[in-house]
C-alpha positions as CSV (number, residue, x, y, z in Angstrom):
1,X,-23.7,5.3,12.8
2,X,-21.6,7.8,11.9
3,X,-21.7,11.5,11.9
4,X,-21.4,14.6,9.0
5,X,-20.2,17.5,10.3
6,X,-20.0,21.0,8.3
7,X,-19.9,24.6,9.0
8,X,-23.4,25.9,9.4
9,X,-23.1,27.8,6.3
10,X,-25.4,30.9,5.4
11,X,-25.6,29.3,1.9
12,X,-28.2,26.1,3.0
13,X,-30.2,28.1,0.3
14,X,-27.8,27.7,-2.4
15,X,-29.7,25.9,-5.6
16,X,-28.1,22.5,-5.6
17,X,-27.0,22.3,-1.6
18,X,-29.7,20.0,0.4
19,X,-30.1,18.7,3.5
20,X,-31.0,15.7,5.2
21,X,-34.6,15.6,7.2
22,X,-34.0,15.5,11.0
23,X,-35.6,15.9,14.0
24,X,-37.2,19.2,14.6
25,X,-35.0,21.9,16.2
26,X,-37.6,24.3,17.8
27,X,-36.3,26.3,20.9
28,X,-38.5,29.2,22.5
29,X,-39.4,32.1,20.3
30,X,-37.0,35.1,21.1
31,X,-39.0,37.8,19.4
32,X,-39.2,39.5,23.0
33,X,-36.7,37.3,24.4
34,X,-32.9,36.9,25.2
35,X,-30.6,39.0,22.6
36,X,-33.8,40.0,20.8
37,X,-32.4,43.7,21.0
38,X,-29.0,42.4,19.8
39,X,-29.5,40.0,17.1
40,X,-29.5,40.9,13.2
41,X,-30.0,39.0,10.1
42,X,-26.6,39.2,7.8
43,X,-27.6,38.2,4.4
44,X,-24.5,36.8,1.5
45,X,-24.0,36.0,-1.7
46,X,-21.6,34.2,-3.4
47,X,-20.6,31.8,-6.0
48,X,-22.7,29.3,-4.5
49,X,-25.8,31.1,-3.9
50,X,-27.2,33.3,-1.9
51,X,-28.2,32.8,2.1
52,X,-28.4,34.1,5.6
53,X,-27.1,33.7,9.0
54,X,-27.2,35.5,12.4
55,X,-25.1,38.3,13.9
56,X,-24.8,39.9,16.9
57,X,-25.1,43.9,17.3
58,X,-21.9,44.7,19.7
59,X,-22.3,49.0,18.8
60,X,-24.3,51.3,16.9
61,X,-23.0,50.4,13.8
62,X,-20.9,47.3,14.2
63,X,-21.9,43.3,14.4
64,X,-20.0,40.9,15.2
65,X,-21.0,37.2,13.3
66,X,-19.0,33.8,11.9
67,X,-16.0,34.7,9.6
68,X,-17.8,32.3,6.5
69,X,-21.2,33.9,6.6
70,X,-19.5,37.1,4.8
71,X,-18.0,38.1,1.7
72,X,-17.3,41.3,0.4
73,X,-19.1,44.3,1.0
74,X,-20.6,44.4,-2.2
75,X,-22.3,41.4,-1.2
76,X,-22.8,41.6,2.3
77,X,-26.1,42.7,4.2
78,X,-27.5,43.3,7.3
79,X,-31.4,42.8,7.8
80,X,-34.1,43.5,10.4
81,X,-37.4,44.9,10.1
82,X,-39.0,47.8,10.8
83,X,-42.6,48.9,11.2
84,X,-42.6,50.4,8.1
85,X,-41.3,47.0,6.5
86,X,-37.8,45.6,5.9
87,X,-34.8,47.2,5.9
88,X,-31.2,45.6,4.0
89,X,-28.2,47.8,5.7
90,X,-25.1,47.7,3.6
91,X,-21.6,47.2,5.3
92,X,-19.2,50.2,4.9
93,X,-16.2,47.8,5.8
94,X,-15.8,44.4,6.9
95,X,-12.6,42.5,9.2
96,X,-12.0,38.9,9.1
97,X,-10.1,37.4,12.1
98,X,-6.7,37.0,10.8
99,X,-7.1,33.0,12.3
100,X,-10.0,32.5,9.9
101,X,-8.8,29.1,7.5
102,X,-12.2,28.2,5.3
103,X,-11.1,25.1,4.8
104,X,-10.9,24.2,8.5
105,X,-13.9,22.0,8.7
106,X,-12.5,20.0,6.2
107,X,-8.3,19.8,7.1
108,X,-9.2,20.2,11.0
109,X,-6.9,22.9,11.6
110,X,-7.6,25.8,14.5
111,X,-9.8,28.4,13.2
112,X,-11.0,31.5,14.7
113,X,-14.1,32.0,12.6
114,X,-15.2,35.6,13.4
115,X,-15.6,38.2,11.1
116,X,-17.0,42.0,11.9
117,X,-19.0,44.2,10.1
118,X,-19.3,48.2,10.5
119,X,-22.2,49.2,8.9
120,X,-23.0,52.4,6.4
121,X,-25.6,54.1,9.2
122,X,-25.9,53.0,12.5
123,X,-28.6,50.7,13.7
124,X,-32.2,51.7,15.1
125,X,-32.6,52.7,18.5
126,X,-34.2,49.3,19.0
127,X,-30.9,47.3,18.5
128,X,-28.6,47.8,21.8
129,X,-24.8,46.7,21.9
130,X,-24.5,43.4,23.8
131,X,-22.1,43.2,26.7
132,X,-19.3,40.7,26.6
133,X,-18.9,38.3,29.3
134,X,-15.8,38.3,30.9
135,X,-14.8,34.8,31.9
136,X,-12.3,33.4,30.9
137,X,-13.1,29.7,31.4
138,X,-15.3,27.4,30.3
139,X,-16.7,25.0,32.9
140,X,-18.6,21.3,32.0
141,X,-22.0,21.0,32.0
142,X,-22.5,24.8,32.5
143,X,-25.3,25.7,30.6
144,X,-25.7,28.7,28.3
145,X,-27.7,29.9,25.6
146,X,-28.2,30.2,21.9
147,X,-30.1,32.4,19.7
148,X,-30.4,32.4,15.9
149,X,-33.0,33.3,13.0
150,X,-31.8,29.3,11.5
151,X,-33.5,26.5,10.6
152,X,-36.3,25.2,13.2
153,X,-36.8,21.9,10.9
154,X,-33.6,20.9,8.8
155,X,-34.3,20.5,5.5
156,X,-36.9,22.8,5.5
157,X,-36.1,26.5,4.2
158,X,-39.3,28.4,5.2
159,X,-38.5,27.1,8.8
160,X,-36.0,29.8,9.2
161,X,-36.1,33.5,9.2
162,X,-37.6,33.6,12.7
163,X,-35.6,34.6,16.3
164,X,-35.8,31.1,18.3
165,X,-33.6,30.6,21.5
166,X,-32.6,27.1,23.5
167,X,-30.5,25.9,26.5
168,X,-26.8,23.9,25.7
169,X,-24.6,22.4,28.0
170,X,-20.8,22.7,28.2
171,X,-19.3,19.3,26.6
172,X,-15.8,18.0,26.6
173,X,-13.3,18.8,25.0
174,X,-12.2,22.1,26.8
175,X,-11.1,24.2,24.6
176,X,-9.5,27.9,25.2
177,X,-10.7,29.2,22.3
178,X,-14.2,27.2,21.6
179,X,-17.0,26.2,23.3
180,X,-18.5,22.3,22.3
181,X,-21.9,22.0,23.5
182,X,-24.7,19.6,23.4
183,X,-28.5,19.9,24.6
184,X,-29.0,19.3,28.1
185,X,-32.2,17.5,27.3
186,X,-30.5,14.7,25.0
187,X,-33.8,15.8,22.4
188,X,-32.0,17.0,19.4
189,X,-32.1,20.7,20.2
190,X,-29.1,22.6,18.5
191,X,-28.0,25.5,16.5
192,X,-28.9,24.6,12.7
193,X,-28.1,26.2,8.8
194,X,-28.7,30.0,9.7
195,X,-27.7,30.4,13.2
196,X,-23.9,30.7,12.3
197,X,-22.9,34.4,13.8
198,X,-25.6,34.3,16.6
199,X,-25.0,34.3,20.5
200,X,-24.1,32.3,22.8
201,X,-24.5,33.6,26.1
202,X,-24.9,33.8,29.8
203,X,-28.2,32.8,31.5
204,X,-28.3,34.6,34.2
205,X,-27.0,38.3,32.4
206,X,-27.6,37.7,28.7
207,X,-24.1,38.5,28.4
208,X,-22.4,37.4,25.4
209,X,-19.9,34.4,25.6
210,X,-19.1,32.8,22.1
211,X,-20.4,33.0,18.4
212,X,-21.7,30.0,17.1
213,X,-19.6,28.3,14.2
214,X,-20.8,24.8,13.3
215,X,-23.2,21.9,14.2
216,X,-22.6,18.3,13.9
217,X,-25.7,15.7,13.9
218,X,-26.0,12.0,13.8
219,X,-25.9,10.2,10.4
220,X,-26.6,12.3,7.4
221,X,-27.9,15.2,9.4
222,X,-26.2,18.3,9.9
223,X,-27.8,19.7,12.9
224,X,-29.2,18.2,16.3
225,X,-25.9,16.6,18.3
226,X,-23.0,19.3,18.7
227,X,-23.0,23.1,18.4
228,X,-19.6,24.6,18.6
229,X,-18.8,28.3,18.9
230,X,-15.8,30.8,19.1
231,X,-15.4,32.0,22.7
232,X,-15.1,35.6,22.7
233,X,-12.8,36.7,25.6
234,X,-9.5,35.2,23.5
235,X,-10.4,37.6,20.9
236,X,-10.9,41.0,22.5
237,X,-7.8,42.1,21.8
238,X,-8.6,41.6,18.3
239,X,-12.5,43.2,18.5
240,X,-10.8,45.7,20.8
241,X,-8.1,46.7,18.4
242,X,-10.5,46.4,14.9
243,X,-13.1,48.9,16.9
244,X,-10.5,51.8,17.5
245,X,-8.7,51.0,14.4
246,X,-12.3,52.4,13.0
247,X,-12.9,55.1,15.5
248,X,-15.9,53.2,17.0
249,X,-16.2,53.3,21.0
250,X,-18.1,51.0,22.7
C-alpha cells in the first residue's frame, strides 16, 4: 500500500479539493486545555479557495503559524471568539521564512515553512504569548504534543473548527530542523487538514517546540500515519530578528 503525502493545507475547503474518508482523528478537547490560551484560528484566501489553519500566539500582537497557510495581508485573518461573538483580526504585516519553497512537498527539497503574522491590535487579554522551549535536540520516542482547530474526521469539513489536542512520539529520521512523529498508540491519531500552524510542544511545560507542517497517511488518506513539523529553536534567530525588526518585545 502506498502512501499520499501533502502539506496540510488551510485550503481542504477549496470547492473542487476532496479528501479521502479515514479513520477518525479525535484527540482530547483543548477548549480548557494545553495551548488553549495560545492558539488562534488564521483564516486564507486564495486562488484556490478559501480555508483555515492554526497558529500559535507568541506576543500580544504576533502569531507564529506554517509559511503556506498565509497569503497576503489583504487576505489573511486571524479568528477567535469572544463572548460577544466572533472576532476576524486583520494582519498589519506578514514575514515568510526566507527558507520557505511551496513546491517542497512535491520536489523534496528543505523547507522551513514558517511564516509570522503581526496583527492590526493586539490580541485579548485571554490569549498569552507561549514560551519557546529551548532544546536543541530531538530525542526518539519522546513524546510531545499537538494542538489544532483541524479536521477530527478527514473528509469531513464540519469536523473542524474545534481546539482538540493528542500525544506523538519522536520517529526516525532525526532531523535538525524538523520533527517526524507518529502516534504512540499505533490508532491513527495525527495532525489533519487545519492543524498546519499549531503547536507542538512539551508535556511536561506546555512549552512550544515545533509548528506543525504536513501529515502523511496510508493509501489515499492524507492524515493518520506521520505529522511532521518545523522545530523552532533553529529559527530564533530568524523570529528573534523579524520581532525587533518590528519593535515587538517579547
Amino acid at each position: 500500500m502506498t502512501s499520499s503525502r501533502i502539506p496540510i493545507a488551510a485550503l481542504m475547503l477549496s470547492a473542487g479539493l476532496a479528501c479521502s474518508p479515514a479513520q477518525a482523528l479525535v484527540g482530547e478537547s483543548a477548549q480548557d486545555g494545553p495551548m488553549a490560551h495560545h492558539a488562534v484560528m488564521v483564516l486564507a484566501s486564495g486562488p484556490r479557495g478559501a480555508g483555515f489553519c492554526t497558529g500559535v500566539v507568541i506576543a500580544r500582537d504576533v502569531v507564529l503559524t506554517a509559511a503556506h497557510c498565509v497569503t497576503d495581508p489583504a487576505q489573511t485573518m486571524i479568528y477567535f471568539r469572544q463572548p460577544e461573538g466572533p472576532v476576524f483580526l486583520p494582519p498589519a504585516v506578514i514575514a515568510i521564512h526566507p527558507g520557505y519553497k511551496a513546491q517542497a512537498p512535491r520536489t523534496r527539497e528543505r523547507s522551513i515553512d514558517l511564516a509570522l503574522i503581526r496583527t492590526s491590535a493586539s490580541l485579548p487579554q485571554q490569549y498569552t504569548p507561549a514560551s519557546f522551549d529551548q532544546r536543541a535536540s530531538i530525542t526518539l520516542g519522546a513524546q510531545y504534543g499537538v494542538s489544532g482547530f483541524g479536521l477530527t474526521r478527514e473528509g469531513k469539513a464540519t469536523s473542524g473548527g474545534a481546539l482538540h489536542w493528542g500525544k506523538l512520539r519522536a520517529r526516525a529520521p532525526l532531523s535538525s530542523i524538523l520533527l517526524w512523529a507518529e502516534d504512540p498508540a499505533a490508532r491513527g491519531f495525527g495532525a489533519c487538514e487545519g492543524d498546519s500552524g499549531g503547536p507542538v510542544f512539551s508535556l511536561d511545560a506546555n512549552m512550544l517546540i515545533a509548528i506543525t507542517s504536513w501529515t502523511e497517511g496510508e493509501g489515499k488518506a492524507h492524515c493518520g500515519k506521520l505529522t511532521q513539523a518545523a522545530l523552532i529553536a533553529p529559527q530564533r534567530a530568524w523570529i528573534d530578528g523579524v520581532l525587533r525588526g518590528w519593535g515587538v518585545a517579547r
